[in-house]
C-alpha positions, -999 to 999 in steps of 0.1 A, spaced: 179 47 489 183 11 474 177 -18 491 194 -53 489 174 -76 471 187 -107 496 181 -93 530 164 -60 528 188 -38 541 201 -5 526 231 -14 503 261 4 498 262 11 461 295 6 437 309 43 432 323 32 396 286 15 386 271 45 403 288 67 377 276 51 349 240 50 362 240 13 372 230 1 402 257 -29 418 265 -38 451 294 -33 465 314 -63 484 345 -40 495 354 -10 500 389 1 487 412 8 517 430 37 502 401 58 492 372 42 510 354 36 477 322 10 476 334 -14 451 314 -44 428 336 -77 419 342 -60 387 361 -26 396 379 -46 434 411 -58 427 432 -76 455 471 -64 462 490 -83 490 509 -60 506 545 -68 524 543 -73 559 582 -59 577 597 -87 599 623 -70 624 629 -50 652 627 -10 658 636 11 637 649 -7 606 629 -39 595 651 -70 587 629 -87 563 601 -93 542 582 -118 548 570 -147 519 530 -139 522 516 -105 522 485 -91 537 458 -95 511 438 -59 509 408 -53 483 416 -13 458 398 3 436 411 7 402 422 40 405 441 33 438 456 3 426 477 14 399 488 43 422 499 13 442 514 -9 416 514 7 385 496 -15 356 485 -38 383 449 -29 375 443 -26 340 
């Protein structure tokens, strides 16, 4: 196993870097596929947040919930958004 070269610990590794032999560390893990994921490969999607009441949601509202994809996961979100 690899360890961090700040603190020592064992580091989760970046699955795309991993693929490609490099060694990077992740700083997220996409929330779709539960990928380790470098700055390069994360994107960030906000997602809409519903305002309403059960069972039909009224609105959306202006901000959405920031969430960190991989690539792959990301255009299956928002196509293109992660070219």
């Amino acid at each position: 196993m690899k360890h961090s070269r700040r603190t020592g610990d064992i580091m989760l590794r970046c699955y795309e870097c991993a693929l490609k032999d490099e060694t990077e560390e992740a700083v997220a893990i996409c929330i779709m596929c539960g990928k380790g994921i470098c700055m390069e490969h994360a994107h960030r999607i906000d997602l809409p947040i519903w305002e309403g009441g059960y069972p039909t949601p009224v609105k959306v509202m202006k901000k959405g919930l920031p969430r960190f994809v991989c690539s792959d996961c990301g255009n299956i979100l928002v196509p293109g958004a992660c070219e």
